[in-house]
N, C-alpha and C positions, 0 to 999 in steps of 0.2 A: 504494500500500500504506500507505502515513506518512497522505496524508487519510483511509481507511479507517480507519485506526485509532485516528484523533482524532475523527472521529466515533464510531467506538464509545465510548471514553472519555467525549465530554459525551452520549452517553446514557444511562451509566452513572452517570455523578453527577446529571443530570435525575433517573434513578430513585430513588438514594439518599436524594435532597433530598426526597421524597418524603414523607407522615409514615407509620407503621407500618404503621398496619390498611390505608395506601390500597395502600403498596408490596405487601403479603402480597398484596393481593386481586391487582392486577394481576399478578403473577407465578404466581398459579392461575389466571389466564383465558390469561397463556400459555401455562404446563403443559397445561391443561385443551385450547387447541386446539391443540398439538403432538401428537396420541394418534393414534394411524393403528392401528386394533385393527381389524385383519382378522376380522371373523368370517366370512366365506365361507371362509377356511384354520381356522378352529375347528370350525364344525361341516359341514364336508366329509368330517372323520375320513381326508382322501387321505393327509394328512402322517404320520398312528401307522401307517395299513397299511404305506405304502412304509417306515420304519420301523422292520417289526419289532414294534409295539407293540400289534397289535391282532387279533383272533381270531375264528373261522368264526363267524357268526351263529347258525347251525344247529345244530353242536355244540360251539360254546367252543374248537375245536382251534386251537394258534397258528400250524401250520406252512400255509404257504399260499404261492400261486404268483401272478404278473402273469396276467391273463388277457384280455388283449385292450378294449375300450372298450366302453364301453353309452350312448348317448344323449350324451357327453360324461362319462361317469362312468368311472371307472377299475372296471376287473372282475378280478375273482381266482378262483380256484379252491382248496377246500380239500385237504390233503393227504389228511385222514381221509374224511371222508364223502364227496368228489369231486363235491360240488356247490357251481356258481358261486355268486359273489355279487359285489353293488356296494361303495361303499363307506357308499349310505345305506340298505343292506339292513336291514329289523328295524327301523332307527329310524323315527320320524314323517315323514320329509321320504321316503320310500321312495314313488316317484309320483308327483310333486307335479310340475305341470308348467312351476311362475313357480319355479325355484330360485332366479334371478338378483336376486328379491326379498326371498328369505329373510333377508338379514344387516338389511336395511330394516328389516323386519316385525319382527323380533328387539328392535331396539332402541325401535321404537314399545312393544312390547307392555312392554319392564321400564319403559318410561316412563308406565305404562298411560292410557294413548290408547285414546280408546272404537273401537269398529268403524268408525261414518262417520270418526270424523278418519282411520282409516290405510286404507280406504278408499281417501277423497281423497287422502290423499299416496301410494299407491301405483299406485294406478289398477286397481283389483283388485274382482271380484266378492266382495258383502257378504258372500253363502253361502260362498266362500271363505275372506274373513277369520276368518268364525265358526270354519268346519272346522277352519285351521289352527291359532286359540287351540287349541284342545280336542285337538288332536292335540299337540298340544306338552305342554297341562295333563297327558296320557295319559302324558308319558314323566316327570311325576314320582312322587313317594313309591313308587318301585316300590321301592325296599329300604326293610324297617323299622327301618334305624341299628341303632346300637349298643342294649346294654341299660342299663336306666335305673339308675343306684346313687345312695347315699347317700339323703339325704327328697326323694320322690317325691312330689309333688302331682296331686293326680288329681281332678277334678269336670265335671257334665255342664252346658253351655249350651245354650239351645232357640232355635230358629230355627222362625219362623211357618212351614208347609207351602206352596209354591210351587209354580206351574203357567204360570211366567211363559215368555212366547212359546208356549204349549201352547193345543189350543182346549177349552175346558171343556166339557165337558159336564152334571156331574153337579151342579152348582151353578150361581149368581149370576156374575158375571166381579166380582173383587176389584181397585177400584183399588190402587196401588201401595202397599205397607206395608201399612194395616189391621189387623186381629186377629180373635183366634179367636171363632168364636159360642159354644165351649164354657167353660166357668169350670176353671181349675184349669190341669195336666198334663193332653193330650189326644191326641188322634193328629191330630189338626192341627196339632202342633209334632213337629218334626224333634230328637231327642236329639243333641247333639256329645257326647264326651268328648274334654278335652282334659287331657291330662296334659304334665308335665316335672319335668324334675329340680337340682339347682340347680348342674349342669354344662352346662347350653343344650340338653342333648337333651329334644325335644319328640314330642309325639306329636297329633295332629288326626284324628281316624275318627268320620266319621256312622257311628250305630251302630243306631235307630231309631225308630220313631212312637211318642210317649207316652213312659210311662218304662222305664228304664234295669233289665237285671238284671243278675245275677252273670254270665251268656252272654256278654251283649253289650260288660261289661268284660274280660270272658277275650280274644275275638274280637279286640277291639279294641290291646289292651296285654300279653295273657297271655305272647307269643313275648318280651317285651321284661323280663321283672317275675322277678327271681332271687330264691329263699331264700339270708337267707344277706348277700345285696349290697344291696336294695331295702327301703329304711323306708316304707311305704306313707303317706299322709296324704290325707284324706279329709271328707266330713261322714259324718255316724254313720248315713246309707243302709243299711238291712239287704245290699243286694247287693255295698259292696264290703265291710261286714263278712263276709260269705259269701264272698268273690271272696278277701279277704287269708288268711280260714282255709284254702280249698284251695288256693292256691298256699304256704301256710305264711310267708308272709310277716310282717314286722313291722310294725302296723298301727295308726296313731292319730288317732280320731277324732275332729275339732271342731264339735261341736254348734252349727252356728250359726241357728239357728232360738230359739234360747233368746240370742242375741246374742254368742257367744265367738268370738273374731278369732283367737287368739292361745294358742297352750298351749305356752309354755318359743321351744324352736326349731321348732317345727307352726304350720301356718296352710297357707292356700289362697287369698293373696292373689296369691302369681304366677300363675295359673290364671284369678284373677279379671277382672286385668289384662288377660291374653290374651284373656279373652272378647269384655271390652269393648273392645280393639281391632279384633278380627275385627270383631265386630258394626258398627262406625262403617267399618270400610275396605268392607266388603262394601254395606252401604247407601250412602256417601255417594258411592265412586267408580263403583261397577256399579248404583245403584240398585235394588238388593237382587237375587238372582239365583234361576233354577232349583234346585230340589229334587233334581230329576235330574242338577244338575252341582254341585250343594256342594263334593261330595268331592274337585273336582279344584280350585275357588279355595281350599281349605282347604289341599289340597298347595302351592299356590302362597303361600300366606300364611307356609308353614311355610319353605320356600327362602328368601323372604324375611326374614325371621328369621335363619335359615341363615349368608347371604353379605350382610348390612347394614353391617359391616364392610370388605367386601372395598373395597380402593381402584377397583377396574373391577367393581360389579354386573354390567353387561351382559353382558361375557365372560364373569363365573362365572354366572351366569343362561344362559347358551348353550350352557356346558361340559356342565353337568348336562341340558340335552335329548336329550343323547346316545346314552342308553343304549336298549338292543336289546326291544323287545314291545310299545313305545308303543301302533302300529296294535292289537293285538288288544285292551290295556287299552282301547282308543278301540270300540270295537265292542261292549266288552261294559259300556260305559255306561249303555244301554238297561235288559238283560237285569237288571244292576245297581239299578237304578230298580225295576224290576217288583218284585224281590225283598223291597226294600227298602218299598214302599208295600203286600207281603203279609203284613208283618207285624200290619196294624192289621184282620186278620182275624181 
């Protein structure tokens, strides 16, 4: 016990002796691999059912009973509607037949690792990996947050129209980036709007081809935009001047086509910002992506943002895959898509 302890002791002073920045770092490369973050107990959801904490998929009711075992999943039954469930009923992982790889795959994917690397580290079919991104991307932005208050910045970014991994038909096939054959605003660019506010609530919605109206701002922000709470700030776009009068909101525009950055406390430099960050994340790490799947790296960008903070991304990156409709948002990606390229009709 006495050598033990004197050995701790001149390890202890080895360390101290140490000079600062070397000492801090190696005491986060301890910290950093002391961490035993179970995600297979986070996103299992077994631990809120047994619990108490968690409620019928079908109807939201909390009262529910043990119900015997599924494939190795824990099975309940609801009090109200008296129909079973697992405990990854509703979420994305409802199916999947590699669960055992899901805590893996989870932290490749916040590490974002293309498909061949996790792929190769998992030993997993490529159609696989893709399914699962996308069924995960599916269980976010399903709540549109809080609403937006105080000055609200709101403006639209364009993203070239994409048909990547798609076989083209109706055109040339477009090497990677490129641009449009048309001059201007076209239906060969995809409209974002991206708004926030300057309390970190954000908002990201393709909204669609060519330009933006008063609709497709309502659509997009309308649920989220209060008379009353919500200072709008904008460029001086006839649609969200139309978009701030019928919501009644308070609305100030900066003409920057004529070069004005800046009017008192207005601007739309945090929006700008965001743009050009999406735009560099979305090209340099996925080499630019589908059309048809925007909307869900744009939710993913937005979580990100989110939990950048958080001391363990990964867990809160896991927490939030949780919630209940993933699969059907995943299905009606398609339908979504179609909708979405009828509007350049």
């Amino acid at each position: 016990m006495y050598i033990e302890f004197m050995e701790t002791e001149k390890l202890k002073e080895q360390i101290l002796s140490l000079p600062v920045a070397q000492r801090e770092r190696l005491l986060k490369e301890i910290e950093d691999s002391t961490k035993n973050i179970d995600l297979s107990a986070i996103v299992s959801r077994r631990h809120e059912f047994d619990n108490n904490l968690g409620a019928c998929p079908h109807c939201s009711h909390p009262k529910y009973v043990r119900f015997g075992m599924d494939k190795g999943a824990q099975r309940y039954k609801c009090k109200s509607c008296h129909r079973s469930f697992t405990e990854y009923t509703g979420t994305w992982m409802a199916g999947l037949q590699r669960k055992d790889k899901i805590a893996d795959y989870l932290k490749l994917m916040v590490e974002e690792k293309s498909l061949d690397k996790i792929v190769s580290a998992l030993g997993i079919n490529k159609k696989t990996a893709f399914d699962w991104r996308h069924k995960i991307l599916a269980s976010l932005g399903a709540d549109d947050g809080d609403d937006f208050t105080g000055i609200t910045e709101s403006d639209e970014a364009f993203f070239l129209r994409s048909e990547k991994g798609m076989v083209v038909k109706n055109r040339k096939p477009r090497k990677r980036g490129g641009k449009s054959s048309k001059r201007g605003i076209s239906n060969d660019q995809v409209a974002v709007i991206v708004t926030q506010d300057r309390n970190s609530g954000i908002d990201l919605s393709v909204a669609t081809l060519g330009r933006i109206g008063k609709a497709d701002i309502a659509n997009a922000i309308g649920k989220r935009i209060k008379e009353g709470s919500t200072i709008l700030c904008s460029d001086s776009r006839h649609s969200y001047k139309g978009f701030a009068k019928d919501t009644k909101v308070e609305f100030h525009p900066i003409n920057v086509s004529k070069d004005e950055r800046v009017k008192g406390a207005f601007h739309v430099q945090h929006v700008n910002s965001t743009h050009n960050r999406i735009k560099k994340w979305i090209g340099s790490t996925f080499w630019g992506v589908s059309t048809k799947y925007l909307q869900q790296y744009l939710n993913w960008h937005a979580l990100k943002e989110k939990i950048k903070l958080n001391r363990d991304t990964t867990a809160a990156f896991a927490q939030q895959t949780l919630g209940v409709g993933a699969l059907k948002r995943f299905a009606n990606i398609q339908p979504n898509y179609e909708k979405l390229i009828s509007t350049q009709c």
